[in-house]
C-alpha positions as CSV (number, residue, x, y, z in Angstrom):
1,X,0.8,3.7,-53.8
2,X,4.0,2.1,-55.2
3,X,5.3,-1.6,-55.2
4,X,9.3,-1.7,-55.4
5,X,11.9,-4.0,-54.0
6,X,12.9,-2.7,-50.4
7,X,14.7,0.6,-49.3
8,X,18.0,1.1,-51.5
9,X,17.3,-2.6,-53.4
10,X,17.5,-4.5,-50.0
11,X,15.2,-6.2,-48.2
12,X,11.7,-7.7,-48.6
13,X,9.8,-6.0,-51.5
14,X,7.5,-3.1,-50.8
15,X,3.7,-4.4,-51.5
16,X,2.8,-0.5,-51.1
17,X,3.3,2.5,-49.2
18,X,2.0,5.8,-48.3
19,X,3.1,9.6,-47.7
20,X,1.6,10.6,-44.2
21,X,1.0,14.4,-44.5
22,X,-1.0,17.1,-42.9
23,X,-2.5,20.2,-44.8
24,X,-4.6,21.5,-41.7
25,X,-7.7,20.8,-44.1
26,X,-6.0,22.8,-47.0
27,X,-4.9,25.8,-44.7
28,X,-1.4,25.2,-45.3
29,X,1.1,23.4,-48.0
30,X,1.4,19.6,-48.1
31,X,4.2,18.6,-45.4
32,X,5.2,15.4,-44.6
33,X,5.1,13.8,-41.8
34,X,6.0,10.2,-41.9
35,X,6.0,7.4,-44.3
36,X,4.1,3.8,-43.8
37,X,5.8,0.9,-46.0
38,X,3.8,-2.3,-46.5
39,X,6.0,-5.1,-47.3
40,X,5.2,-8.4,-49.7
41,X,5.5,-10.1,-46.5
42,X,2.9,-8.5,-44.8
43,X,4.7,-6.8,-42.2
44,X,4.9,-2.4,-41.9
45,X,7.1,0.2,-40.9
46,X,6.4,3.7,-40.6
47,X,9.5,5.7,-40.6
48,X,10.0,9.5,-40.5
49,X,11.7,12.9,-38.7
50,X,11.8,11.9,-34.8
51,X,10.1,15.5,-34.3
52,X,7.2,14.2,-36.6
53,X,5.7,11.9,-35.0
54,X,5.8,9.6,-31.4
55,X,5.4,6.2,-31.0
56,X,3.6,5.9,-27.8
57,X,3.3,3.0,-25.3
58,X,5.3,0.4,-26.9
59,X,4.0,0.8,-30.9
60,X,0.7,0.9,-29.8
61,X,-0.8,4.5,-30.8
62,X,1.1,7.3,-32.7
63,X,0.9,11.1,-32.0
64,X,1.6,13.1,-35.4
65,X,3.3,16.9,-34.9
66,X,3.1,19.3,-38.0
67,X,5.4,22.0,-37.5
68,X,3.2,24.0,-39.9
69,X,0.4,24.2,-37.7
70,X,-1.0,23.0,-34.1
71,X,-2.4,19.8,-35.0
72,X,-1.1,17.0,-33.1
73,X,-3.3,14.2,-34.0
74,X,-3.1,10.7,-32.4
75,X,-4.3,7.6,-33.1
76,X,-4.6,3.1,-32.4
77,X,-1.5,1.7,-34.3
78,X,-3.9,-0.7,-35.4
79,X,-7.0,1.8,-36.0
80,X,-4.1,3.9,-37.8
81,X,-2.8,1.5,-40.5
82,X,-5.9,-1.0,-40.4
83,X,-8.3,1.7,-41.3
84,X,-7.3,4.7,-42.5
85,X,-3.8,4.1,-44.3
86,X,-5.2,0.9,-45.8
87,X,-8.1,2.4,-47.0
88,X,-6.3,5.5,-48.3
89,X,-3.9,2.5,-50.2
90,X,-6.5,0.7,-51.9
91,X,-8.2,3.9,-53.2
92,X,-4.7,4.7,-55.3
93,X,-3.6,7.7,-52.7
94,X,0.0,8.4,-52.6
95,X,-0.8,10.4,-49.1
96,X,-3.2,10.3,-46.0
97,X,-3.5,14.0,-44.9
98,X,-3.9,13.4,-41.1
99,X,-5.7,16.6,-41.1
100,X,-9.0,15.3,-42.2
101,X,-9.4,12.2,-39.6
102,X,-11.4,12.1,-37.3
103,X,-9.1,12.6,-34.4
């Protein structure tokens, strides 16, 4: 979790943000998918490699790709950030290993 002023000193402040990785449950070495900012403002962006993850139907559910292994977990936008990045924020993670959802 960090809390810094936007990308490159631009931009609303970052409230906190999150490293969206996948390890295949440990199998393989942490790499990095995507990143999920959370701005003072309350708005969020995930941002990331166009081959690591798809924004499907119009922001509404995102598929994740790890070239590292087959996973290709997908997931609510809503369910996504609401739940699980959230959650993995306010415990102090700096990364969600998509590996270990439940999806």
């Amino acid at each position: 979790m960090t809390s810094a002023p936007g990308r490159h000193g631009h931009g609303p402040a970052t409230a906190w943000s999150v490293a969206i990785v996948c390890t295949d449950r440990g199998q393989h070495k942490v790499t990095r998918l995507a990143h999920y900012d959370h701005l003072v403002d309350g708005t969020g962006s995930i941002s990331g490699k166009p081959d690591s993850f798809d924004v499907n139907g119009g922001w509404h559910s995102y598929t994740f790709h790890c070239p590292r292994c087959t996973r290709r977990p997908a997931c609510n936008r809503h369910t996504f950030i609401d739940t699980y990045v959230r959650r993995a924020s306010e415990a102090g993670a700096a990364h969600l290993d998509v590996s270990y959802l439940p999806f």
